[in-house]
N, C-alpha and C positions, 0 to 999 in steps of 0.2 A: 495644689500648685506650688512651684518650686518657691517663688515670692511672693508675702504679701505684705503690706505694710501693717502699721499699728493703727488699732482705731477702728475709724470709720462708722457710716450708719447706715442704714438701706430708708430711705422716706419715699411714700409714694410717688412714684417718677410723672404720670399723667403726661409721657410723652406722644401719645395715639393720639391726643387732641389736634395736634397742630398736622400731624400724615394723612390724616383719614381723607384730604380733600385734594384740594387743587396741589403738586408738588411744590411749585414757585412761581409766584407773581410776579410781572415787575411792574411798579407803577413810578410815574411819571407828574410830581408834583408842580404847583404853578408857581411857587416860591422856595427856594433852600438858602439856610442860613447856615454856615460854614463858622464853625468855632477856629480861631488863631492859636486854640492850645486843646489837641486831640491825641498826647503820648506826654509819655515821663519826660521830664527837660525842661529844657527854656519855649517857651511860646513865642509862637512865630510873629514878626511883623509884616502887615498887609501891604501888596505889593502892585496894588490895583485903587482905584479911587473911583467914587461915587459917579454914574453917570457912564462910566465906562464900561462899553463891550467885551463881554468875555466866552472865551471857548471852551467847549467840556473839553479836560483834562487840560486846561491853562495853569501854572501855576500863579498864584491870587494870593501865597503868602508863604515867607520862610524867614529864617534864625541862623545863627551860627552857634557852635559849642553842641552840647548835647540835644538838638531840635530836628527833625525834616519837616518837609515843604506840606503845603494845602494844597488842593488844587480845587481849581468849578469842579463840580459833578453835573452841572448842565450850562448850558449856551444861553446869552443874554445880558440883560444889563443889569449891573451891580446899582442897588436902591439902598441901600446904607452900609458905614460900618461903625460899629456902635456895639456897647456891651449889650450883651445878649442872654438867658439862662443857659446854662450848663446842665447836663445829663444829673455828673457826679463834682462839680467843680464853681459852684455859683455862678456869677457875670462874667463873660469870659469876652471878651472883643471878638465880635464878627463877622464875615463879610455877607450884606443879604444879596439876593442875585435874583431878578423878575427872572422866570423860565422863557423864553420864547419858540420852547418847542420845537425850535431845527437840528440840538443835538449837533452843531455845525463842530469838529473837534479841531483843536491845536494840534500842529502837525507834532508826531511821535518821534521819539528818541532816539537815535540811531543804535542800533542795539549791539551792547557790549561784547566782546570779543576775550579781553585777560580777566584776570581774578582779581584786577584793579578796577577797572571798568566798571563788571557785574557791580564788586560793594555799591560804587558810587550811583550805579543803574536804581539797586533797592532804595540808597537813600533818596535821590532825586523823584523815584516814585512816589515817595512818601509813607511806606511800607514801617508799619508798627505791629506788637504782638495784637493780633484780635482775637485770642481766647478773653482777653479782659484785662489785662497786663497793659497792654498799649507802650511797649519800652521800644522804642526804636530799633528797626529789624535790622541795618546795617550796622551797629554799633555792637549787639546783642551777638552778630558773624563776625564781628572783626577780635571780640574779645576771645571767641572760642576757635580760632582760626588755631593750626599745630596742637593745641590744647584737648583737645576729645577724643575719643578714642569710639563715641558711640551718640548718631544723630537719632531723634525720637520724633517722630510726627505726632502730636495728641490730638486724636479723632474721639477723646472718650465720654465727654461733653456729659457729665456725671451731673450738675444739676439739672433738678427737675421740671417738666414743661419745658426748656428748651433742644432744640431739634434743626439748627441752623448747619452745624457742623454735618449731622445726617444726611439733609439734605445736599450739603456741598460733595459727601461721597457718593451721592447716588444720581447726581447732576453733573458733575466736572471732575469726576477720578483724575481723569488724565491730565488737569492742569497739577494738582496734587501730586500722583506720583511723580509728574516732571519736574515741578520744583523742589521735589526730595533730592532728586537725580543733581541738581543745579547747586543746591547747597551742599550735599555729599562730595564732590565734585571739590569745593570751597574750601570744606574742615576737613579734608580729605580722613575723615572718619572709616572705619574700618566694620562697624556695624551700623545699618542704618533700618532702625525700627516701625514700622506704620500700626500704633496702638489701639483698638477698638475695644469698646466693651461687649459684651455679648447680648447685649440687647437691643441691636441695629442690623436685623436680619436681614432689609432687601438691599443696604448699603456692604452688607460682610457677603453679600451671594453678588453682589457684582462687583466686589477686591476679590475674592476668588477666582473670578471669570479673569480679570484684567491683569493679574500681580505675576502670572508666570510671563509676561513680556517682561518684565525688571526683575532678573533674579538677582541682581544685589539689594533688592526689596525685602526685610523679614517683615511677615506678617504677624502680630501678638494679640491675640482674641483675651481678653481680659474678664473676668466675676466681676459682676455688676455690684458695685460698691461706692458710696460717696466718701471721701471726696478724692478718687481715685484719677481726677483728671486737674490738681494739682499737682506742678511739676515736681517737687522731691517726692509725694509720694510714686507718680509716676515711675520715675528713676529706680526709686526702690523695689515695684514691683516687676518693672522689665530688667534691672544690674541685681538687684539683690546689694547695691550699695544705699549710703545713709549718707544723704550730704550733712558733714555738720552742724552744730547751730552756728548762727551768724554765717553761713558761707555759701557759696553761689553753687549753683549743676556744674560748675566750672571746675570745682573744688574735688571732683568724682569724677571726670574727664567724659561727662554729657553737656548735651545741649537738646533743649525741646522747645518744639515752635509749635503752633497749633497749624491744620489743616488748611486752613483759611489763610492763613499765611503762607503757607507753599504754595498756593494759587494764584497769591496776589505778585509773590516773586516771579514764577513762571512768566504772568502774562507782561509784567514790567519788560524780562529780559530777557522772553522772545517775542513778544507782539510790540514791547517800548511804552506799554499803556501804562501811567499811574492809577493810585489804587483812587478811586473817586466812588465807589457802591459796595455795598457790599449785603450778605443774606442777614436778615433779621425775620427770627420768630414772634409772630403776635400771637399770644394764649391768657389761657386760664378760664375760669370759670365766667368769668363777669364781659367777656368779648363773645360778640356773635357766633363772628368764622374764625375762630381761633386757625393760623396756616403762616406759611412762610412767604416772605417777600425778598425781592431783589428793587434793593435800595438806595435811591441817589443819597452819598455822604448830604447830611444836612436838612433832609424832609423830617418835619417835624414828625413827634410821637401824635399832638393832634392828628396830625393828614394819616398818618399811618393807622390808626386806631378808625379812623374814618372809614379806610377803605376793607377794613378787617368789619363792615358791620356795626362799628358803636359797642359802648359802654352800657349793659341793662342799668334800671335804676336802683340797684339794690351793689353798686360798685363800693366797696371800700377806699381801695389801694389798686395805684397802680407803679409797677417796679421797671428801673431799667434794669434788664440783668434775670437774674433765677432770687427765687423766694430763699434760697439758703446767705448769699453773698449780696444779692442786689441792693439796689439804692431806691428807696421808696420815692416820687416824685410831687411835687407841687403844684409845679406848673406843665400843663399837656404842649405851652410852645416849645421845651426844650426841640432841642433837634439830634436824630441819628448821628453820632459819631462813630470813630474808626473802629473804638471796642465796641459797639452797642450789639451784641448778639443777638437778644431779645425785649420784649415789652409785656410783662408779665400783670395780666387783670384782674383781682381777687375780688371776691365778693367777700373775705374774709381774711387778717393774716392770720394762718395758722399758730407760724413762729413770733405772733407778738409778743412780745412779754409781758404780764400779769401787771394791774395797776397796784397790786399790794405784794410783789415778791418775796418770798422767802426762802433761803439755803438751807434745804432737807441735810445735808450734808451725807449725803447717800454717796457721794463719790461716782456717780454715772457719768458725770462729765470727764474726769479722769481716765476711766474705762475709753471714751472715745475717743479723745484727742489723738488725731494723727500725727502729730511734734510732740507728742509723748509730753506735752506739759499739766502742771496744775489751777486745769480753771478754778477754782473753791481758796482757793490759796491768792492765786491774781487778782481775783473778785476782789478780795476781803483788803489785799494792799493800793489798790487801784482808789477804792473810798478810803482809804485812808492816808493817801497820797505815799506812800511809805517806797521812795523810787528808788535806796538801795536793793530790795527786796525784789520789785519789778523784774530790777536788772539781772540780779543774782538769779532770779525764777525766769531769766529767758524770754519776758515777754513780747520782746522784737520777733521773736521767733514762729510767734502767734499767725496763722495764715488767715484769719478770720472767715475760718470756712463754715463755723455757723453750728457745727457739730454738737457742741456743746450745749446752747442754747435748744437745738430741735429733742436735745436727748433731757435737758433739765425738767422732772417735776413742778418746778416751786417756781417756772416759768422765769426767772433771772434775768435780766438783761446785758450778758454775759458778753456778748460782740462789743454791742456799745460800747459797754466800759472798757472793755481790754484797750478801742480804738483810742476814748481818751486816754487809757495810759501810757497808749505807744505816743503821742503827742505831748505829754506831759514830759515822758523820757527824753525826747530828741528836741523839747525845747531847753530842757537841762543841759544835755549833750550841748548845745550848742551855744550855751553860756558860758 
């Protein structure tokens, strides 16, 4: 292959778990709790009060400055708001809402017309990245708006057990390529890429079947590799460019949105719907029916874990997210958010780290690191709080893909720490 990037690791993927069965669920819970901060920015203020009737796709809560809107993902009445647990984010304010089952909706947006309109359409949807980013989608277009030369769809969904994205190609192509069509159109980009890995055979045999109606569509079939569905390495492996350290897709005149996100623009700004559901995978070993759901924003991971069969008795851990990046969970009330892709069930973590770790200093971490940095070197200054050295070694730059850590002997706790030390730095910075 002409590009590939640095790094990477192949970990068992156990993505067959979640296909083998039903394609997509949707269920229908009796209660959703709607968090006020589900993207990067300011968290929204609730715009609906206790007692009051609300209509799926109501907006129920929004911000100004760097924030978009909540909206119901079901019809009924709001029974509290009140902080709540968070996915990845503690107590977060927000809105509960009895389901009443009629699905009764808020009349739809009238649908945008200029390139002024659309931005404002995505934001009013409430449209955020949902590969796991969550950075708001209209702000994310407006900064690459003239600036790009080449738009990326990431369909590559490179951690393991998750199959959300697969399923969106093999279920709603055509919302997907239209909202390529729709943002291409926006960054008036001159290449506009739909990335897959090659290990998503009945969603790449029906992009084959679909993609010659959009020949401003490329099609990029990519070696199955983690963590190849991070956007600079992405970048690198479809431009053969390097975005710098410290600097945005912007900086190399791309932009990458994930698939799921093109879908949720489409149906914003030709049906006018905001994004209120979205697909979530439930797997792993420790879940019955490990399979994909179609998911009201806000059904807790309990309801969902419920309808996926239960938890055996021999469950460890349960993750929102993939076993490489995810956020290990405490409590099963959190609720589905905008990024929540998956719900991942271990009877075991793999990648835990060791109660008594040790630095073989074998240098395998180095070998994998996809930002080309020094985990064994950031380890060592991170316990040692040493934050000229952090800086100097780049460790903003850290994507905490987890690489390091799956690939360590001496079992390290190598994420963790890096995370404390990016918080240590940016409480520095900001003294």
């Amino acid at each position: 292959m002409k590009h590939l990037f640095y790094g990477g690791v192949h970990p068992q993927y156990n993505k067959e778990m979640s296909t083998k069965g039903t394609v997509l669920r949707t269920i229908t819970p009796k209660q959703v709790v709607i968090p006020m901060q589900q993207h990067i920015g300011a968290p929204c203020t609730p715009l609906v009060s206790v007692g009051e009737h609300v209509l799926l796709g109501q907006k129920i809560g929004d911000g100004e400055g760097l924030c978009v809107p909540v909206h119901a993902s079901v019809s009924g009445t709001v029974a509290a708001i009140e902080p709540r647990p968070h996915p990845t984010a503690g107590l977060v304010t927000a809105v509960v809402i009895d389901n009443d089952f009629q699905d009764a909706e808020a009349p739809h947006s009238p649908l945008p017309q200029t390139q002024e309109e659309i931005l404002s359409a995505i934001r009013e949807a409430g449209i955020v990245g949902m590969g796991g980013a969550a950075f708001p989608g209209n702000a994310k277009a407006l900064s690459a708006m003239g600036n790009v030369d080449t738009l990326i769809a990431n369909a590559c969904e490179c951690e393991p057990y998750i199959t959300a994205d697969d399923v969106m190609l093999r279920t709603n192509l055509d919302q997907v390529l239209q909202g390529m069509m729709i943002l291409r159109e926006i960054l008036h980009s001159r290449r506009t890429v739909l990335a897959v890995e090659d290990n998503k055979a009945q969603a790449l045999e029906k992009i084959h079947a679909c993609i010659k109606d959009y020949p401003e569509i490329e099609l990029k079939v990519l070696p199955t590799r983690y963590p190849q569905g991070s956007e600079k390495q992405l970048i690198q492996a479809i431009t053969g460019r390097e975005v710098p350290p410290g600097k945005l897709p912007v900086s190399v005149e791309c932009a990458v949105f994930n698939v799921s996100t093109f879908a949720a623009i489409y149906r914003a700004v030709r049906l006018g719907t905001p994004l209120t559901r979205r697909i979530v995978t439930v797997s792993g070993e420790a879940i019955a029916e490990p399979q994909n759901f179609i998911v009201p924003i806000g059904t807790t991971f309990h309801d969902l874990i419920e309808q996926a069969g239960g938890l055996n008795d021999r469950t460890e851990r349960v993750i929102s997210g993939g076993p490489m990046m995810g956020k290990a969970q405490e409590d099963l009330s959190v609720p589905v958010v905008k990024a929540t892709n998956s719900i991942l069930c271990l009877m075991k973590d793999k990648n835990a780290a060791a109660e008594n770790p040790v630095c073989l200093r074998c240098g395998k971490c180095v070998a994998v690191c996809p930002m080309r940095l020094q985990p064994l070197y950031l380890y060592r200054f991170v316990n040692a709080e040493r934050l000229d050295e952090l800086d100097r070694l780049n460790i903003m730059d850290c994507i905490e893909c987890g690489s390091c850590s799956f690939t360590c002997p001496g079992k390290l706790p190598l994420v963790e720490r890096f995370r404390h030390g990016k918080k240590l730095l940016k409480e520095a910075n900001a003294k």
